[in-house]
N, C-alpha and C positions, 0 to 999 in steps of 0.2 A: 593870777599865774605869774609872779614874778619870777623874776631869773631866769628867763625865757636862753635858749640856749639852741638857735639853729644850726638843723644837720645841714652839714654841707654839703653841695653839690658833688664833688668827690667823693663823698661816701654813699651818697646816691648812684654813682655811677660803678665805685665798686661792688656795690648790693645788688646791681644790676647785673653786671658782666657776670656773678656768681650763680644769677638765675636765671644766666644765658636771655635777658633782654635786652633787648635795644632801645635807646633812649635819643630823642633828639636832646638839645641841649635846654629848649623851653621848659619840657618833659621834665627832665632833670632838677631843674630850678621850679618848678608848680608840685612836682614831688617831695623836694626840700622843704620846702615850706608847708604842705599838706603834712608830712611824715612829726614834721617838727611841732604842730600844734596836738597829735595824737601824742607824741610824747610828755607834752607839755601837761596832756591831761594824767596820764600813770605818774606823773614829779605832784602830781597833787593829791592824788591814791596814795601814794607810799608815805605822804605825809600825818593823814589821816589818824587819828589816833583811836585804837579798835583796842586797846583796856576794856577786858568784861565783857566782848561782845564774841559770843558764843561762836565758834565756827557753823557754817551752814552746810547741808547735805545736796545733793541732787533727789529729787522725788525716786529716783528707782531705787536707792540705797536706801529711805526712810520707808517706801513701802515695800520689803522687801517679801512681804505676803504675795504679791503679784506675780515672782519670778518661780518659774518655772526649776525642778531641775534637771543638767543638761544629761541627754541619754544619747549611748553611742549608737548607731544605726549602720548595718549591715549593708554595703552597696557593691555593686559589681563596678570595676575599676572601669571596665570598656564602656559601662554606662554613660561614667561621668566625661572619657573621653571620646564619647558621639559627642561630646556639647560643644567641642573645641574645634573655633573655625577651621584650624590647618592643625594637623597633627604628623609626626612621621614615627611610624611604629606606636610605643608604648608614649613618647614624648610630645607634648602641646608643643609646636611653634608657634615661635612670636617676631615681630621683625625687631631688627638688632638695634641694641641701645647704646652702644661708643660707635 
């Protein structure tokens, strides 16, 4: 894996702030360096040379005998919202997210 190329601490901390975590500074720098050797391994993926090598499927797309198909199902509305912890009227509450 040459041409190794460490994320910096700074970017770790911006990554961070964006995911609303908190980083001590150790954190920061054990995650630089964890972040950068996962990267290091995709810089040797992308080098890879896949000439002739067929794309591959996921099993549920190759066996697609398996799949069912989808049918619409008639439900009562007030059904679905007995399932909902807190509701006011017709609407599910949820507690607020900003």
């Amino acid at each position: 894996m040459s041409g190794r190329q460490k994320l910096k601490p700074e970017k770790v901390r911006r990554y961070a702030n964006l995911a609303k975590i908190e980083l001590s500074i150790a954190e920061e720098e054990s995650l630089s360096n964890e972040l950068s050797t996962i990267l290091d391994y995709f810089r040797v993926l992308v080098e890879l040379d896949t000439t002739g090598v067929e794309p591959t499927l996921t099993l549920a797309v190759e066996r697609n005998e398996d799949l069912r198909e989808d049918e619409p199902v008639k439900c009562d509305p007030e059904d679905i919202l007995a399932l909902a912890p807190s509701r006011k009227g017709r609407f599910v509450r949820s507690p607020g997210i900003l």
